[in-house]
LUMDRENBA-565014 format. One record per residue: residue in three letters; x, y, z of N, C-alpha, C in turn. Coordinates in steps of 0.05 Angstrom, whole numbers. Example, Ala and Ser with C-alpha at 12.3 -4.5 7.8 and 13.67 -1.06 7.14 Angstrom:
(Ala; (264; -114; 156); (246; -90; 156); (264; -66; 156)) (Ser; (257; -45; 142); (273; -21; 143); (258; 1; 157)) 
This chain:
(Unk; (942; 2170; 2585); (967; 2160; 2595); (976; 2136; 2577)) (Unk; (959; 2121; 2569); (962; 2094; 2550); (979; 2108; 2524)) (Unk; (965; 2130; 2504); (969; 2135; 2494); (998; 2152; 2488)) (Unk; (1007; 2159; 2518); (1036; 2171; 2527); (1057; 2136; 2523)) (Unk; (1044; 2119; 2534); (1068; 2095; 2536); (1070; 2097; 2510)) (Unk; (1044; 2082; 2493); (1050; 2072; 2462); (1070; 2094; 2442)) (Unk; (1064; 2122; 2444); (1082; 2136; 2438); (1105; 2135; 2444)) (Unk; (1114; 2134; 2465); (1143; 2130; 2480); (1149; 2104; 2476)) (Unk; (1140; 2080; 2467); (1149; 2060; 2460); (1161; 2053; 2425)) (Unk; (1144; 2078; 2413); (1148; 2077; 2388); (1164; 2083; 2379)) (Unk; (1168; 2113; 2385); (1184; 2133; 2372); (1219; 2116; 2364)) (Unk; (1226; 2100; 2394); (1248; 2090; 2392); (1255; 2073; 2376)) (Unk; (1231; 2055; 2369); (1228; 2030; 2347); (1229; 2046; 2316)) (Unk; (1215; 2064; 2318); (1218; 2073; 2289); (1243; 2085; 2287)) (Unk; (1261; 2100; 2305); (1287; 2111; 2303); (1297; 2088; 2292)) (Unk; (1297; 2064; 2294); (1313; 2041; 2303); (1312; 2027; 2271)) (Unk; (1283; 2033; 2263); (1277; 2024; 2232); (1291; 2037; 2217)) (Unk; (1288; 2060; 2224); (1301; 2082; 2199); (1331; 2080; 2197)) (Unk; (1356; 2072; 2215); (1381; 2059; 2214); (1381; 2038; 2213)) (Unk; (1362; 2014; 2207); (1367; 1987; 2198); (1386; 1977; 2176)) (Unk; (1385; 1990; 2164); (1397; 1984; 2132); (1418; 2000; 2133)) (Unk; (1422; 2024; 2148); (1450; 2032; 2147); (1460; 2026; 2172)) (Unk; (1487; 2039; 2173); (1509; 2043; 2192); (1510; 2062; 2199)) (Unk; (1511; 2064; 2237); (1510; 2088; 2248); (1531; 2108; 2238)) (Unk; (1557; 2092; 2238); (1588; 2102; 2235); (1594; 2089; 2210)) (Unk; (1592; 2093; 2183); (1596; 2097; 2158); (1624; 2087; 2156)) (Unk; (1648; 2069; 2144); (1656; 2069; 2140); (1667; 2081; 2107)) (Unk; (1688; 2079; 2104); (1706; 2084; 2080); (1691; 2071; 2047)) (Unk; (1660; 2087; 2040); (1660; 2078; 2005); (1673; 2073; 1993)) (Unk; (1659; 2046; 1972); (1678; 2049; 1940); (1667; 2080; 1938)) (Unk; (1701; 2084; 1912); (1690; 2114; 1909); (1708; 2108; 1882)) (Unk; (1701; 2133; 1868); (1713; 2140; 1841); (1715; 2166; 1831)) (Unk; (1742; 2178; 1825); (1733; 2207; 1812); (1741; 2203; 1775)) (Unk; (1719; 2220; 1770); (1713; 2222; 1738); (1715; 2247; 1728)) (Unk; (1742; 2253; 1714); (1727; 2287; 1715); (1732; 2293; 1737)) (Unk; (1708; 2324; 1740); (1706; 2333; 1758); (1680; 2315; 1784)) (Unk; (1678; 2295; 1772); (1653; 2283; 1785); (1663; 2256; 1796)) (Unk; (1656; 2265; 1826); (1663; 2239; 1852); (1639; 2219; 1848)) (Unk; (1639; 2196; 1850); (1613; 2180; 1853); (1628; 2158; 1874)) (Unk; (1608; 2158; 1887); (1612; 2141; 1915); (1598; 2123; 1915)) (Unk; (1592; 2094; 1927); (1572; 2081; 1938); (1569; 2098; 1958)) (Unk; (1531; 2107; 1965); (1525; 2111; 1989); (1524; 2094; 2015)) (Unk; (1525; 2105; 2033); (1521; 2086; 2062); (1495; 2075; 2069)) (Unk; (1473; 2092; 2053); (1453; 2077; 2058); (1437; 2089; 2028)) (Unk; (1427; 2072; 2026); (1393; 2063; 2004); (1383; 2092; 2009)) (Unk; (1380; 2110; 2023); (1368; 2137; 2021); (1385; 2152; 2018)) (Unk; (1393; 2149; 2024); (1416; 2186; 2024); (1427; 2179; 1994)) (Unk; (1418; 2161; 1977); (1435; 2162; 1946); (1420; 2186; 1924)) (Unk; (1428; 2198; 1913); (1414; 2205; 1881); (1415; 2199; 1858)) (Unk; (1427; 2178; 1867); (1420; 2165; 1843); (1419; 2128; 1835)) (Unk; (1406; 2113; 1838); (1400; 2086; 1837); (1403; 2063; 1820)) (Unk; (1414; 2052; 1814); (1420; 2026; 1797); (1407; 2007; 1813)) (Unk; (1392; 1979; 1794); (1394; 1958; 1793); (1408; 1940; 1782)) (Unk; (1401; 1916; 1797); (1417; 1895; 1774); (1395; 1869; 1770)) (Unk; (1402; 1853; 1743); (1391; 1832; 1737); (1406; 1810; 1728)) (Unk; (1390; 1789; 1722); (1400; 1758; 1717); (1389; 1752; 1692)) (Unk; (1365; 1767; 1688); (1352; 1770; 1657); (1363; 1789; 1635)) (Unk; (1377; 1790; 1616); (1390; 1807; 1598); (1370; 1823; 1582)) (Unk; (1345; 1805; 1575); (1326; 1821; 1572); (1318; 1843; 1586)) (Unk; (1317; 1853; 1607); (1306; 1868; 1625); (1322; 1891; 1628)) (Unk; (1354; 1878; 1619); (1378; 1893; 1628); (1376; 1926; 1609)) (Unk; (1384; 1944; 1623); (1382; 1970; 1604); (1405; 1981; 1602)) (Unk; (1429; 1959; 1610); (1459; 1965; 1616); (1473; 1937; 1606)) (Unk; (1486; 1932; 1592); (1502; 1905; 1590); (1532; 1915; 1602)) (Unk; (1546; 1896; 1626); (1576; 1904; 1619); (1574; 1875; 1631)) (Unk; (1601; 1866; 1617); (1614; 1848; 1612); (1638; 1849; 1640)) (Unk; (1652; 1831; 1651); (1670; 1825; 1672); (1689; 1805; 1648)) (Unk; (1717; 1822; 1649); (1735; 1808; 1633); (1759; 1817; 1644)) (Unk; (1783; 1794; 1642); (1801; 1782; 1654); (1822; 1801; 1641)) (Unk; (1818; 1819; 1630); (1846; 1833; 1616); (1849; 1866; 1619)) (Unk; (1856; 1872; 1631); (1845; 1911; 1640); (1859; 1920; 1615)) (Unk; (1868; 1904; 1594); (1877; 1919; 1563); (1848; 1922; 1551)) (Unk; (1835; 1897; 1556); (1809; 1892; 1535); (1778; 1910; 1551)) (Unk; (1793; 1922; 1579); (1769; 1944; 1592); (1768; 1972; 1589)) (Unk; (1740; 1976; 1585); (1733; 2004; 1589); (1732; 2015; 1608)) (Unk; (1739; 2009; 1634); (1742; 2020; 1655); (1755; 1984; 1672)) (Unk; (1772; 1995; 1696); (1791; 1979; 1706); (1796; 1988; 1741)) (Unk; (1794; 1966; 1756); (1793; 1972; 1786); (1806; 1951; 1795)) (Unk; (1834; 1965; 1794); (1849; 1950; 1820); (1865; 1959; 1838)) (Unk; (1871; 1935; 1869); (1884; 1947; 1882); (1912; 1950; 1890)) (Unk; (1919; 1935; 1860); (1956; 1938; 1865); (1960; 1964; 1853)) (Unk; (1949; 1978; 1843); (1967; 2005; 1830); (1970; 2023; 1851)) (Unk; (1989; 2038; 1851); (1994; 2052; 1864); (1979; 2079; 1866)) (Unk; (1967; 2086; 1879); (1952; 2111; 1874); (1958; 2134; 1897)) (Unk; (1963; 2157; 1882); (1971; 2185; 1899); (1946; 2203; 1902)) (Unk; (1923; 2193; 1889); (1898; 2209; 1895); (1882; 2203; 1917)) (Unk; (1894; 2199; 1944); (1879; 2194; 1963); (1866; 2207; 1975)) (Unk; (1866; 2236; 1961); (1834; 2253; 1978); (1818; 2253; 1954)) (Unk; (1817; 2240; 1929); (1805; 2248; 1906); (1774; 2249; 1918)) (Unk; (1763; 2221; 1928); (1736; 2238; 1937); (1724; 2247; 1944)) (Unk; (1734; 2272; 1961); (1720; 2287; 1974); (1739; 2324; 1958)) (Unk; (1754; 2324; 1937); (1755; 2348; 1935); (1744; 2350; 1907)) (Unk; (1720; 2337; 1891); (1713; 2350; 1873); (1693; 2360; 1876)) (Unk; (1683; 2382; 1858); (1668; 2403; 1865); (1636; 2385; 1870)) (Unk; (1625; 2370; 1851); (1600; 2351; 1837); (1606; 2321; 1852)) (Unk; (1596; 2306; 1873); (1603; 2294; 1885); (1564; 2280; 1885)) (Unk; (1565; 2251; 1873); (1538; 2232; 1876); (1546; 2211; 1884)) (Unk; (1522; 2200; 1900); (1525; 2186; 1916); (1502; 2166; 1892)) (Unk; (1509; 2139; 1895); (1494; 2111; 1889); (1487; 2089; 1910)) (Unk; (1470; 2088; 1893); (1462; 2065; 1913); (1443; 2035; 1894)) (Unk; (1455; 2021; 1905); (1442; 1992; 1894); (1421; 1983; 1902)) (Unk; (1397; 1985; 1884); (1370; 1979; 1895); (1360; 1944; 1893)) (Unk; (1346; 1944; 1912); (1330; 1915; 1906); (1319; 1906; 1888)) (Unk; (1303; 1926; 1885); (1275; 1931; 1869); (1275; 1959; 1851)) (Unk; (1297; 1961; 1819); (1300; 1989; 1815); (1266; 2004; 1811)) (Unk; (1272; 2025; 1804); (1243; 2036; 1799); (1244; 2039; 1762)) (Unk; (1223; 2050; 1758); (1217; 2050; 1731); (1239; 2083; 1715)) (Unk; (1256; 2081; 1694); (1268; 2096; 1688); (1302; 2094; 1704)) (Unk; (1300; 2078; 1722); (1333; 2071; 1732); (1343; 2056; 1719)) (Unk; (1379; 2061; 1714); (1387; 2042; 1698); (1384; 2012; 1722)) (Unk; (1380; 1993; 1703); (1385; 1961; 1706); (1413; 1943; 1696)) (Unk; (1431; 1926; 1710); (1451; 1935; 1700); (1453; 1890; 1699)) (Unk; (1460; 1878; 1681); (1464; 1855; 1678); (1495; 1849; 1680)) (Unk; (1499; 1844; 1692); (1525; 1837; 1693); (1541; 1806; 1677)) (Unk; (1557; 1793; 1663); (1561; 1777; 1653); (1597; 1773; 1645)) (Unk; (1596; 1753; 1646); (1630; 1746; 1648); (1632; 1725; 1627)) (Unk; (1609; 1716; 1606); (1609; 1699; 1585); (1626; 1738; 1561)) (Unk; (1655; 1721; 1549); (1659; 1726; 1525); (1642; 1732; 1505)) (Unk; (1648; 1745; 1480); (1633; 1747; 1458); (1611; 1762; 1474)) (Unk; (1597; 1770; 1484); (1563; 1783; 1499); (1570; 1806; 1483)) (Unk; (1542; 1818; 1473); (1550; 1847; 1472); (1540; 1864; 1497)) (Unk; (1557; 1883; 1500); (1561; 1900; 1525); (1563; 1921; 1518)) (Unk; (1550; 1943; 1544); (1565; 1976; 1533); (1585; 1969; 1546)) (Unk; (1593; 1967; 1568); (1619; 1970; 1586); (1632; 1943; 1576)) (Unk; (1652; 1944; 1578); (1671; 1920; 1592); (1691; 1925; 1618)) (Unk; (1691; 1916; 1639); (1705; 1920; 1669); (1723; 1897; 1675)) (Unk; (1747; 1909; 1685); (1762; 1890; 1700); (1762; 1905; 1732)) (Unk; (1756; 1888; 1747); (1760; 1886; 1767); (1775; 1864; 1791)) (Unk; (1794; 1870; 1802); (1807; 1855; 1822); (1815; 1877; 1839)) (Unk; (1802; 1880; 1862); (1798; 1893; 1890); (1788; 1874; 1911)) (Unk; (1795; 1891; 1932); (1790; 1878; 1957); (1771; 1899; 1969)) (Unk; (1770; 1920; 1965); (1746; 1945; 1960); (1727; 1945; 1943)) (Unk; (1725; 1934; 1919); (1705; 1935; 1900); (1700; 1911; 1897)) (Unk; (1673; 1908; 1897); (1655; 1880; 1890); (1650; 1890; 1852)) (Unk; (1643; 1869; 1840); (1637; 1867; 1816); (1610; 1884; 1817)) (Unk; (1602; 1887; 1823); (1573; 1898; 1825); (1578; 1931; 1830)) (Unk; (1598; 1935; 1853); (1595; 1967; 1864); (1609; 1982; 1841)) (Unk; (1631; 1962; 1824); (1648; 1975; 1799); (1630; 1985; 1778)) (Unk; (1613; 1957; 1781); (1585; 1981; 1759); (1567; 1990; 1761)) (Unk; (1559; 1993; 1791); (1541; 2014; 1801); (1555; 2039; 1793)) (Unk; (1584; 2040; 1801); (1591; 2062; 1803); (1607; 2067; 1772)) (Unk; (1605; 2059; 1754); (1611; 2063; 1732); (1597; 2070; 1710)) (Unk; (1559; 2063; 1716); (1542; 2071; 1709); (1539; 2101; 1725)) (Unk; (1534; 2107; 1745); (1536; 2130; 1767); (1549; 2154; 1754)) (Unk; (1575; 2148; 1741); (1586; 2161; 1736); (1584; 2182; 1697)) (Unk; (1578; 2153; 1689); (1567; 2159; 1657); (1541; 2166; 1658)) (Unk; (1538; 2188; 1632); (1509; 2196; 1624); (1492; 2169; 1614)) (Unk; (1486; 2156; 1633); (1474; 2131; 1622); (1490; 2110; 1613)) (Unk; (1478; 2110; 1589); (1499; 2103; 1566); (1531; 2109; 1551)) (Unk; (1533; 2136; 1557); (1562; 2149; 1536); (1581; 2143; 1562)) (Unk; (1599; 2131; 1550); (1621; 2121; 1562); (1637; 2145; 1575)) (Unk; (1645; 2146; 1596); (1667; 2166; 1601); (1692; 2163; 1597)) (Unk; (1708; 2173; 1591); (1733; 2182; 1579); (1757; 2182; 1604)) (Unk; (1750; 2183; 1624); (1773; 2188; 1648); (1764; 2177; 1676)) (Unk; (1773; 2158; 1685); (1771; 2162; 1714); (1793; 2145; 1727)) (Unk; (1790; 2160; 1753); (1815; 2152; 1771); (1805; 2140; 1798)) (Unk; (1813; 2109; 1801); (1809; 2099; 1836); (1813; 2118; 1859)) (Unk; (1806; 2122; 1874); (1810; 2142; 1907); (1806; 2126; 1926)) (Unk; (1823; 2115; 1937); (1826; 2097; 1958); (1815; 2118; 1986)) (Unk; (1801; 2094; 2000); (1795; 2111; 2031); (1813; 2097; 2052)) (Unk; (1826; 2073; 2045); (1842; 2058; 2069); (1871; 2070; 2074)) 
């Protein structure tokens, strides 16, 4: 009978662990379509396939992008004054990944340093001014989106609001 409580006391606690870190009811991701390829922040740390870190050490970094003030002088650009007519873009392409921002990346994930000092060398350079995108989710999901390293050639904001 002991062994009936402790079970029945558990099960609910561990349900309870396993939605800690997410949200029952998911709101609206940063999202991005590239191509034919959607990349989303995921809602939670598991359900992603694919993982970025970030660092404060450049050494460590296996990603440089730069945060600069001119969307002339970026390789990719996120804001929320343009007007955008692709408002189902993320959910109608065929190839659709989800990201997620790790604590602790694992060995072979990109690592992504982020830096807003001029002159740095960088693969990326980003402009970002959103009220949806943090500096960070622009290059989760901008790495997410590129083979690593090779820059992509096209992408378009998809607003969820």
């Amino acid at each position: 009978m002991l062994r009936f409580r402790v079970l029945a006391s558990t099960v609910p606690l561990m349900l309870l662990g396993l939605f800690a870190h997410s949200e029952l009811i998911a709101g609206p991701q940063p999202c991005i379509a590239a191509g034919d390829r959607v990349v989303q922040i995921a809602p939670a740390s598991w359900m992603a396939q694919f993982r970025v870190g970030f660092t404060d050490d450049p050494s460590r970094a296996t990603v440089r992008v730069q945060i600069v003030d001119d969307p002339d002088a970026a390789d990719f650009a996120v804001s929320d004054d343009a007007v955008n007519d692709e408002q189902s873009a993320c959910g109608s392409a065929p190839d659709h990944r989800l990201v997620a921002i790790a604590a602790h990346p694992s060995a072979g994930e990109p690592v992504i340093y982020l830096t807003h000092e001029a002159g740095t060398a960088a693969d990326y350079r980003i402009f970002v001014r959103s009220t949806r995108f943090s500096e960070r989710e622009a290059a989760a999901l901008l790495i997410g989106a590129s083979a690593r390293h090779r820059p992509i050639s096209t992408a378009s904001l998809a607003g969820d609001s």
